[in-house]
C-alpha positions in Angstrom: -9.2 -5.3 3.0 -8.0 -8.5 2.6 -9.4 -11.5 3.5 -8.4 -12.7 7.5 -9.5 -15.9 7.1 -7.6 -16.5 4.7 -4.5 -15.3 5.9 -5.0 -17.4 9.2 -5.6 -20.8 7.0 -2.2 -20.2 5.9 -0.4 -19.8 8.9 -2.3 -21.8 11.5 0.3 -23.4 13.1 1.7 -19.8 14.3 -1.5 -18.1 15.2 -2.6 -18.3 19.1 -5.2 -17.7 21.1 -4.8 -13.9 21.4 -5.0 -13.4 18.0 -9.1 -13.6 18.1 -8.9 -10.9 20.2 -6.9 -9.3 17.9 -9.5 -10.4 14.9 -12.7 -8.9 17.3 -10.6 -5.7 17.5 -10.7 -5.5 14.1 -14.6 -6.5 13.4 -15.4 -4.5 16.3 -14.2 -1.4 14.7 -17.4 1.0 15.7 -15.5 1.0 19.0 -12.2 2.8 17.9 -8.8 2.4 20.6 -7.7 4.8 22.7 -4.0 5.9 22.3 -1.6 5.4 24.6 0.3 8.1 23.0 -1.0 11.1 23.1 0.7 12.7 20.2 0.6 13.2 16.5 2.1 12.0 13.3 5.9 13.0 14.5 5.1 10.4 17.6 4.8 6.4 18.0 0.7 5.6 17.9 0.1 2.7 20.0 -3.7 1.0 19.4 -5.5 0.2 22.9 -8.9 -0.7 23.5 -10.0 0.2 27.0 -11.2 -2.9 27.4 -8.4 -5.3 26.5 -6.1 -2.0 27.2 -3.4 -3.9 29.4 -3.1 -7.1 27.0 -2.9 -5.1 23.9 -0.6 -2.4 24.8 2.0 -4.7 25.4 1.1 -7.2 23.5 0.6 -4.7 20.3 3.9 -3.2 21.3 6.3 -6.0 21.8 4.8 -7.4 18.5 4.7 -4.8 16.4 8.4 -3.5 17.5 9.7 -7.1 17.0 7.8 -7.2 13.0 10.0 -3.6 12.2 13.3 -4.4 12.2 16.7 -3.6 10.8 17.6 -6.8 9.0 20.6 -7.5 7.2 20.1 -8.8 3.8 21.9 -11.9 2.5 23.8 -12.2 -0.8 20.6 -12.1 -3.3 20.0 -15.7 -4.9 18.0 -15.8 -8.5 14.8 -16.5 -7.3 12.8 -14.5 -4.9 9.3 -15.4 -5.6 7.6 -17.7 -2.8 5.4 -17.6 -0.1 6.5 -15.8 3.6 5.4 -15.3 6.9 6.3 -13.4 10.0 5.4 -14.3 13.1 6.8 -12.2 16.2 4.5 -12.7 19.0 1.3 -13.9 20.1 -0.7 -10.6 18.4 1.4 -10.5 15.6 0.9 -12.5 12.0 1.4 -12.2 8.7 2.1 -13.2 5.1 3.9 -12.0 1.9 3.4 -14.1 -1.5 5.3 -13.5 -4.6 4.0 -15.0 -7.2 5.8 -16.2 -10.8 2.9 -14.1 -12.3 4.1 -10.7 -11.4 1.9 -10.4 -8.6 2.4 -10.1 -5.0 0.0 -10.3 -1.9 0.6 -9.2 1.7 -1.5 -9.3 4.9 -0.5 -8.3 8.3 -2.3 -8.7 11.7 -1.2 -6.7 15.2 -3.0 -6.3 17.5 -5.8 -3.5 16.3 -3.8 -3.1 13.1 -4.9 -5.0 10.0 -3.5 -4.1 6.7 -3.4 -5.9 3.3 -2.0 -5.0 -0.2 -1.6 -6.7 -3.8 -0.8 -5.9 -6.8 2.4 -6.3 -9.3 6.5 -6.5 -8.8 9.0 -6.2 -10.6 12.6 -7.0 -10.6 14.7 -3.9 -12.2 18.8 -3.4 -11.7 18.5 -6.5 -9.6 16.3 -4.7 -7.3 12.8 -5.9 -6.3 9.8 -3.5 -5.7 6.4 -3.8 -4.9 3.7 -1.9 -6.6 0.0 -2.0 -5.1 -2.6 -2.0 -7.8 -5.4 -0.4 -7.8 -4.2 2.7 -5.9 -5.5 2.9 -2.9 -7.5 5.9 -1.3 -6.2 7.2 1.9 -8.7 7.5 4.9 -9.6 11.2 5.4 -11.3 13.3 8.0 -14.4 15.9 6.6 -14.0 18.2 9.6 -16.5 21.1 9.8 -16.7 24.3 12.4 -20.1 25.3 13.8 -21.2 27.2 16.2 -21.4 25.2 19.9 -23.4 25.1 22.8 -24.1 24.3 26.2 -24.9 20.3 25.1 -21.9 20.3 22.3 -18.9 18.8 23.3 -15.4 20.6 21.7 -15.0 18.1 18.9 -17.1 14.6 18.1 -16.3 12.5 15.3 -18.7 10.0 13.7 -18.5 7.3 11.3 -20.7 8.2 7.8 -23.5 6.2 9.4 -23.3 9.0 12.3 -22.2 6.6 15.1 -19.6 8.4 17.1 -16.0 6.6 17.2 -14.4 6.5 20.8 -10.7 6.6 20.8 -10.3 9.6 18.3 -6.5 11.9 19.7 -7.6 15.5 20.3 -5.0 18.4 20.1 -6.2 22.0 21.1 -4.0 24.7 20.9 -4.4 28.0 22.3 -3.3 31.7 22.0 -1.0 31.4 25.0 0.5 28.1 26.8 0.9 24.3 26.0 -1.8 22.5 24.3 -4.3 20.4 25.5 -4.6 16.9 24.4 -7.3 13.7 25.1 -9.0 11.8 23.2 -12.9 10.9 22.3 -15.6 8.9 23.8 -18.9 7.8 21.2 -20.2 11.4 22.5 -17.0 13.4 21.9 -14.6 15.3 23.8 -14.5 18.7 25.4 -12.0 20.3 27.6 -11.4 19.7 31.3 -13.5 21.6 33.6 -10.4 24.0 34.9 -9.6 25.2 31.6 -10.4 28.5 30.8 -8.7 29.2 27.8 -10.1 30.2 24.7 -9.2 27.4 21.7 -8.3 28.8 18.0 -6.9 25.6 16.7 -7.7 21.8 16.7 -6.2 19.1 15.3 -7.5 15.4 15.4 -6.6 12.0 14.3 -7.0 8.2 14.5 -4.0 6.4 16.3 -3.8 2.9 14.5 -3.7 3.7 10.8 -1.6 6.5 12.0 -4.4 9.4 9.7 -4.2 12.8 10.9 -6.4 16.1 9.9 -5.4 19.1 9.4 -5.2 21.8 11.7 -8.7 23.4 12.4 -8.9 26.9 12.9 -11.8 27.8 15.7 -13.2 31.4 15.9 -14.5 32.1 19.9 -17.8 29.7 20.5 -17.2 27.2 17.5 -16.9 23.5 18.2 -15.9 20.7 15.3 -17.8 18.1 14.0 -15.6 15.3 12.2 -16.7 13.0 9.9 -14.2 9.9 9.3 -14.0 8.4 5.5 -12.2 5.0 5.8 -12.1 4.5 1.9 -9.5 1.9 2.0 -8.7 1.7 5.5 -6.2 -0.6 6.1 -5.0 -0.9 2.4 -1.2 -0.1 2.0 0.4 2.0 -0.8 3.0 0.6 -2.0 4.5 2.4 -4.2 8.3 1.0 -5.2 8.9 -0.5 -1.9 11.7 -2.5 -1.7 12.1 -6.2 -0.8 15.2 -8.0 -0.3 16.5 -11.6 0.6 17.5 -11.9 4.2 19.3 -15.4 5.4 16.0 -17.5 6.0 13.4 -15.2 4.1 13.1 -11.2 2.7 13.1 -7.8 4.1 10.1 -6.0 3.3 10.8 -2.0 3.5 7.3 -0.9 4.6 6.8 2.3 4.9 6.6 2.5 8.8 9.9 0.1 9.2 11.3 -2.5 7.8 9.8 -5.9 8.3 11.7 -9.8 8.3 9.3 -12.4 6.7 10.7 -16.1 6.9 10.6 -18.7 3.5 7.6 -21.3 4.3 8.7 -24.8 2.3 11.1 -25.2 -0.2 11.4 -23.7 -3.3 
């Protein structure tokens, strides 16, 4: 990841208040969020921590929606390199450089989320991209089935360390019916007392970073246990995404939506 401090020396003068509770979020990882969503990847993931939950769903929310836009982009001008920022809400902060050098840098802070990148652009056809080097690693779950028990919940996920992580979506499917869905505490998750059904599939995964698992097949009796590899958590891949100059700054196509970041200082 990149460095937060950093990021906040640069843009001081739009950070607030909230935004250390976004930063202890962020430190405070061993306590994951639980989603306000439900769903999986083909759904919005919202990050909430139970307890900040009503500031940082909205706050998350109205931030993050108002950082994804639809901007129009202006006429392009011969220069794009510079330094940017966006700042759309109290929870939400960040910063895209583009240096003369060939290299770029970006940071982002909302809410729960914090992602970084850098690496090389370049300007081809009189398009700009943005390449992140090294490649990053994408988070991954090591899920295994075993055999449960009267003490085993349905599914528990731990960091490598073996501390559980709270706030892990659930998804248990069954022969016959809808599926059930939750989420984890540190000690796991199992299924509501009333439910008699017999599971044969799982599927799990963490709402902020939007990472999901597999599906998990589960023979009568067996339970999961999870094991989350962050590898570069929080490190974006971008791989040819495309930046262009807007009327006060650039459009950054990230993969999740397209973000505005405003010129800071002349040129």
């Amino acid at each position: 990841m990149g460095d937060r401090r950093d990021l906040l020396s640069l843009i001081a003068p739009v950070a607030s208040p909230a935004l250390a509770t976004a930063t202890g979020l962020w430190q405070n990882r061993q306590v994951m969020t639980a989603p306000l969503s439900r769903a999986f990847p083909e759904k919005v993931k919202v990050p909430v921590r139970r307890a900040q939950a009503r500031m940082t769903r909205i706050g998350w929310m109205r931030g993050l929606a108002a950082a994804l836009i639809l901007a129009q982009p202006a006429t392009a001008r011969a220069e794009i390199e510079g330094r940017y920022r966006t700042n759309d809400g109290p929870d939400v902060v960040g910063l895209l450089e583009i240096a003369k050098d060939g290299r770029f840098r970006y940071q982002l802070i909302a809410g729960a989320l914090d992602q970084a990148a850098q690496g090389r652009w370049e300007k081809k056809d009189g398009l700009v991209r943005l390449f992140t080097e090294p490649k990053p690693t994408p988070p991954t779950f090591r899920i295994t089935a075993v055999e449960g028990g009267k003490d085993k919940p349905l599914a528990r996920v731990t960091w490598l360390n073996g501390r559980g992580i709270a706030g892990i979506d659930v998804r248990v499917g069954f022969s016959s019916g809808e599926p059930v869905e939750g989420y984890t505490q540190e000690d796991g998750w199992t299924l509501p007392l009333d439910e008699s059904r017999t599971p044969i599939w799982i599927e799990i995964a963490e709402p902020i970073h939007r990472i999901a698992s597999e599906r998990s097949d589960l023979l009568p009796g067996q339970v999961i246990e999870a094991i989350f590899v962050p590898n570069d958590l929080g490190i974006v891949a971008f791989d040819g995404a495309l930046v262009e100059e807007s009327t006060d700054g650039v459009v950054l196509h990230h993969p999740w939506g397209d973000m505005q970041f405003i010129r800071q200082g002349r040129r």
